[in-house]
C-alpha positions in Angstrom: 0.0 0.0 0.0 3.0 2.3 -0.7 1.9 6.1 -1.8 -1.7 5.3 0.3 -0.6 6.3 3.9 -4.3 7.2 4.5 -5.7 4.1 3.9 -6.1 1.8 6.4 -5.5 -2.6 6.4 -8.7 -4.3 8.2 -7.0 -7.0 9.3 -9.2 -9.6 9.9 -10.7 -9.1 6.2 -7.0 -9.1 4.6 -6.8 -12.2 3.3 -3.7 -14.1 1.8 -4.1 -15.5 -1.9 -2.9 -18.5 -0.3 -4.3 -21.9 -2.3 -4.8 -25.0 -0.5 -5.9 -28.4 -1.9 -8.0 -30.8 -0.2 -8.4 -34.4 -1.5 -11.1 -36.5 -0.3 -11.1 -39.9 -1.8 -11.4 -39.1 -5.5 -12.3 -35.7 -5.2 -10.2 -32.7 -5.3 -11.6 -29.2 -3.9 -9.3 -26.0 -4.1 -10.3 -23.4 -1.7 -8.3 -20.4 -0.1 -6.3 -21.3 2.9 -6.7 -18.1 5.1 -10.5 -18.6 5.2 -10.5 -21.8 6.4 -8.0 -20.8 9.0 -10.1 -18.5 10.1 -13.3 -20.6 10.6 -11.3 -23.7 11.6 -8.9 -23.8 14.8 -8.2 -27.1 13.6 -7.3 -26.0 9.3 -5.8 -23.1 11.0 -2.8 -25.6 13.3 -2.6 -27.8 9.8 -2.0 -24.7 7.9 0.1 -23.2 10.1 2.2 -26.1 10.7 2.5 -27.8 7.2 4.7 -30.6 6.7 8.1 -29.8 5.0 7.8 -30.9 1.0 9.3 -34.0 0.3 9.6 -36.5 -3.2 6.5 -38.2 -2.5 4.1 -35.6 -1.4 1.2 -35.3 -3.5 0.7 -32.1 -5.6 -1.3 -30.2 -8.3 -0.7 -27.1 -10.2 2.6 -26.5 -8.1 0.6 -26.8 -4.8 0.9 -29.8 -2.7 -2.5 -31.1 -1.3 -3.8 -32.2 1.9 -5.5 -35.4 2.3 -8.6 -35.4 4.2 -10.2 -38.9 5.3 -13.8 -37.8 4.9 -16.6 -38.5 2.7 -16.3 -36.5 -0.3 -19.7 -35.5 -0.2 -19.4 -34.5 3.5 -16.4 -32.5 2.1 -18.4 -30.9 -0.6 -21.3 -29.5 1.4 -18.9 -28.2 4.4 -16.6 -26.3 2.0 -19.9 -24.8 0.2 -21.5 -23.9 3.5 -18.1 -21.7 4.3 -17.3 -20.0 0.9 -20.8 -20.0 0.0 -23.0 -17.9 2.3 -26.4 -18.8 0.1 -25.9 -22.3 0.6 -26.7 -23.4 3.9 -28.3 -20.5 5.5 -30.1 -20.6 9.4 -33.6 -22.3 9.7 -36.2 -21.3 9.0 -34.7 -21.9 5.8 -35.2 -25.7 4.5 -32.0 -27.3 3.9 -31.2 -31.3 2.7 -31.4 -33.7 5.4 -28.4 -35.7 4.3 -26.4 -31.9 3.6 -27.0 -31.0 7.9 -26.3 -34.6 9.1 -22.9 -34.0 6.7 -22.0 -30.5 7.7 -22.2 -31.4 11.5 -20.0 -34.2 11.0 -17.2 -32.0 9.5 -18.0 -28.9 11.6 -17.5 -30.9 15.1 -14.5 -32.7 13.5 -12.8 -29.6 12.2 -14.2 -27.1 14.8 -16.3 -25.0 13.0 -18.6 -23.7 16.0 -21.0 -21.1 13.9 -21.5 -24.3 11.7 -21.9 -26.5 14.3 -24.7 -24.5 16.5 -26.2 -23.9 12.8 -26.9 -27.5 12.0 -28.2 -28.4 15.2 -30.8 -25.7 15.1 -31.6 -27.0 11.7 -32.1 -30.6 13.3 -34.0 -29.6 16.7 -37.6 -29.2 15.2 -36.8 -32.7 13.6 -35.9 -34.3 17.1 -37.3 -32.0 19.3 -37.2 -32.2 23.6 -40.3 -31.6 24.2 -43.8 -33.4 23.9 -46.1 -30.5 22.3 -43.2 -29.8 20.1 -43.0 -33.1 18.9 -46.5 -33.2 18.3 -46.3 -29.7 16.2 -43.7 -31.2 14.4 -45.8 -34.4 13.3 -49.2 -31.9 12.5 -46.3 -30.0 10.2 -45.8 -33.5 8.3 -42.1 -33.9 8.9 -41.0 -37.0 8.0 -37.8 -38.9 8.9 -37.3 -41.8 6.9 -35.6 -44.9 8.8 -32.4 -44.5 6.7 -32.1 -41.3 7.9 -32.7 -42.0 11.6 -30.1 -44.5 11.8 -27.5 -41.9 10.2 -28.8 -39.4 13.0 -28.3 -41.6 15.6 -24.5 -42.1 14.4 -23.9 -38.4 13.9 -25.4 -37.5 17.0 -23.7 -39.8 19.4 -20.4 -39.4 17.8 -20.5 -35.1 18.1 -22.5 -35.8 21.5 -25.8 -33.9 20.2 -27.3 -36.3 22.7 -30.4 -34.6 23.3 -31.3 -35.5 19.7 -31.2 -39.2 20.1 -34.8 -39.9 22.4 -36.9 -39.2 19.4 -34.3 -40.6 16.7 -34.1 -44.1 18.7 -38.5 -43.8 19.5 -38.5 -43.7 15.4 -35.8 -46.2 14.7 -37.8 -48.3 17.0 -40.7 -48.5 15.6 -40.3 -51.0 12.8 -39.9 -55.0 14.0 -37.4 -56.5 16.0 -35.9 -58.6 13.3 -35.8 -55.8 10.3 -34.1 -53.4 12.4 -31.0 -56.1 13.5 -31.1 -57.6 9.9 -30.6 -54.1 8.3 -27.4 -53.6 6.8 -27.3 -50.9 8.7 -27.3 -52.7 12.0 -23.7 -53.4 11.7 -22.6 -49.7 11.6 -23.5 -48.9 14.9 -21.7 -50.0 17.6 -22.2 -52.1 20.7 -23.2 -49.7 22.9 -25.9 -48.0 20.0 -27.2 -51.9 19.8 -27.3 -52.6 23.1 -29.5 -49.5 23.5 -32.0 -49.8 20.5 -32.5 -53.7 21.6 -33.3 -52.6 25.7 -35.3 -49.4 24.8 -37.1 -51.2 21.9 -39.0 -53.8 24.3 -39.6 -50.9 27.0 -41.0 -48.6 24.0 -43.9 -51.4 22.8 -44.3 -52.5 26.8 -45.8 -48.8 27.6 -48.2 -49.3 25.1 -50.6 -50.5 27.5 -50.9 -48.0 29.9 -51.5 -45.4 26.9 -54.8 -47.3 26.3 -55.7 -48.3 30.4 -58.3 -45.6 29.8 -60.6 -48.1 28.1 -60.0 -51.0 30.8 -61.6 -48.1 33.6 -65.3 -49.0 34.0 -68.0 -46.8 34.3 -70.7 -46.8 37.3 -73.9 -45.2 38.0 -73.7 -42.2 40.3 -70.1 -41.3 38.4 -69.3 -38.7 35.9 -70.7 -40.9 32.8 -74.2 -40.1 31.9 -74.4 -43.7 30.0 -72.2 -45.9 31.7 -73.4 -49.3 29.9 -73.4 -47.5 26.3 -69.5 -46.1 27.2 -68.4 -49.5 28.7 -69.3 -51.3 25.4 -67.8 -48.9 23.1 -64.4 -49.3 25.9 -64.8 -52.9 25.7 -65.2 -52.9 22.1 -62.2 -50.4 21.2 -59.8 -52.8 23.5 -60.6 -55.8 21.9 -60.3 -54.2 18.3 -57.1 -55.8 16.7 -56.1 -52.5 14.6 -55.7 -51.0 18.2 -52.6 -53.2 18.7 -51.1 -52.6 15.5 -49.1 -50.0 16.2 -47.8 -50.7 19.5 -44.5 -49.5 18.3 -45.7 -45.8 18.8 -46.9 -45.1 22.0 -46.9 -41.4 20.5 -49.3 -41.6 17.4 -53.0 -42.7 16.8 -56.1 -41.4 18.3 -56.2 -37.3 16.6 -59.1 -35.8 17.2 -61.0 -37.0 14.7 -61.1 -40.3 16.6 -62.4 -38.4 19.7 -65.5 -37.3 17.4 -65.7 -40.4 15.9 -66.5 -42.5 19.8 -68.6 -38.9 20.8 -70.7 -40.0 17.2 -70.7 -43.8 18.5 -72.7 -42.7 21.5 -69.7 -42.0 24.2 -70.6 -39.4 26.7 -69.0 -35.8 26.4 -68.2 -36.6 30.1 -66.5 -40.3 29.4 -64.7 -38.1 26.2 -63.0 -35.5 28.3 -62.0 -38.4 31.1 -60.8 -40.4 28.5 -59.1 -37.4 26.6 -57.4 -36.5 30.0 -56.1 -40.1 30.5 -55.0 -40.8 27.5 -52.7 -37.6 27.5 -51.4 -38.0 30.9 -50.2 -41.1 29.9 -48.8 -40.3 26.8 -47.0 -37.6 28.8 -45.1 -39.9 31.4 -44.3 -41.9 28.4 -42.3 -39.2 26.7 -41.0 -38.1 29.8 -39.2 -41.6 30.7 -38.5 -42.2 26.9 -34.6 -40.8 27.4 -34.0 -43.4 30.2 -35.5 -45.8 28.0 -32.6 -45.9 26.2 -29.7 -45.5 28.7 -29.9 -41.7 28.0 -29.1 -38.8 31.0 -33.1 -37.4 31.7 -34.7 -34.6 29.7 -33.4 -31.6 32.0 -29.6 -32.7 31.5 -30.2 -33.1 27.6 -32.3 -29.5 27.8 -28.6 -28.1 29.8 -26.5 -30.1 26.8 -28.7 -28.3 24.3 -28.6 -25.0 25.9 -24.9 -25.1 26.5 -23.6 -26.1 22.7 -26.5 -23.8 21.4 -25.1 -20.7 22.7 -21.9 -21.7 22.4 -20.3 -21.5 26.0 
């Protein structure tokens, strides 16, 4: 800047034209050094530090390239999400499933904390802490597919995003015993992950009956119910109704409100409706509120502290 004495350097937006070249697998990606250094404590010691040049060190157009044992399609959408500021932008913003679980995996590796905090508030509607978000998120249709959850669950545990796994492992568990262990996905996760999809998955279809004990609860004269033989049929007849036992791999799902209008049409009672109602969500609620533990998992109040603390980044 000789002949500009007035001008003056911003120093953290003077970049170096420095080129690095990062090789993932097959691919090759060719990016500017000082930016990553800047975004990554852990580019910014590899850069800092190279190793000195020797015969067999790998190089392209005159610069020597740094091998990086990722996916390159991990690789791919981390670099874009840095030198690309329209590509992965903040919720509410919809973004590609597979893209979050792949920029998370790089961004915890590499220490990229803005990145980090980014994908998991990108993933918490998905796998939310609490039960009336979880049920906002199903009325909004999102859908995680089982070849995603099982990718969650790996992500999460390994960047210890714990607080996403309760509603990731209540998913995964929700398809039979034998096509979850025969999956060839199965064999990815590791003892500890098996050990607790195979404990949590019997505890998950246990609870199912105490979702439904409101039907087993019989009505009297002199109660609340202003037709107690009419409400104890339709009780009787719900519990013995095979569909009712299909799902009992989600304790969580069935019985909207359209089902509540469809027993008021049947004859139940208004009063025997809200009871029921009442019953039915108190004991949905205890099941989501033991469904960490169910799966060897610290309690919903240390996940909430986990979330809070990686969240605001302290």
């Amino acid at each position: 800047m000789a002949g500009n004495s007035s001008l003056r350097k911003a120093e953290e937006l003077w970049f170096s034209p420095d080129v690095v070249i990062l090789r993932a697998d097959t691919c090759i990606f060719r990016v500017f050094a000082a930016i990553l250094k800047a975004q990554s404590s852990v580019f910014a010691d590899m850069f800092t530090f190279p190793q000195p040049p020797s015969a067999d060190m790998e190089s392209i157009d005159g610069f020597p390239v740094v091998e990086l044992h990722d996916r390159p399609e991990d690789v791919e959408v981390f670099l874009k999400a840095i030198f690309d500021s329209s590509f992965f932008i903040p919720p509410p913003a919809e973004v590609q499933f597979e893209h979050t679980l792949g920029i998370l995996r790089l961004a915890n590796k590499y220490d990229v904390p803005y990145l980090r905090r980014r994908t998991l508030d990108h993933l918490g509607p998905i796998f939310p802490t609490h039960l009336a978000e979880y049920d906002d998120r199903t009325l909004k249709k999102f859908s995680v597919l089982i070849a995603k959850t099982y990718a969650t669950i790996q992500t999460a545990t390994k960047v210890g995003a714990l607080w996403l796994l309760p509603v990731a492992y209540y998913h995964l568990c929700k398809q039979d015993i034998a096509r979850l262990i025969s999956s060839a996905r199965w064999k990815d996760f590791g003892e500890e992950v098996q050990k607790a999809c195979l404990i949590g998955h019997s505890a998950q279809r246990n609870h199912l009956h105490k979702i439904y004990q409101f039907l087993s609860v019989v009505k009297t004269t002199g109660g609340s119910c202003a037709n107690p033989t009419k409400c104890n049929a339709l009780c009787q007849r719900l519990s013995l109704d095979p569909s009712l036992w299909t799902y009992s791999a989600c304790p969580l799902g069935g019985w909207g409100e359209g089902t509540w209008r469809s027993l008021a049409d049947d004859g139940m009672c208004n009063n025997c409706v809200v009871e029921n109602k009442a019953l039915r969500a108190a004991a949905r609620q205890e099941f989501w509120d033991q469904l960490p533990q169910m799966f060897g998992l610290p309690g919903w109040a240390e996940l909430e502290e986990m979330k809070r603390v990686a969240l605001s980044g302290r």
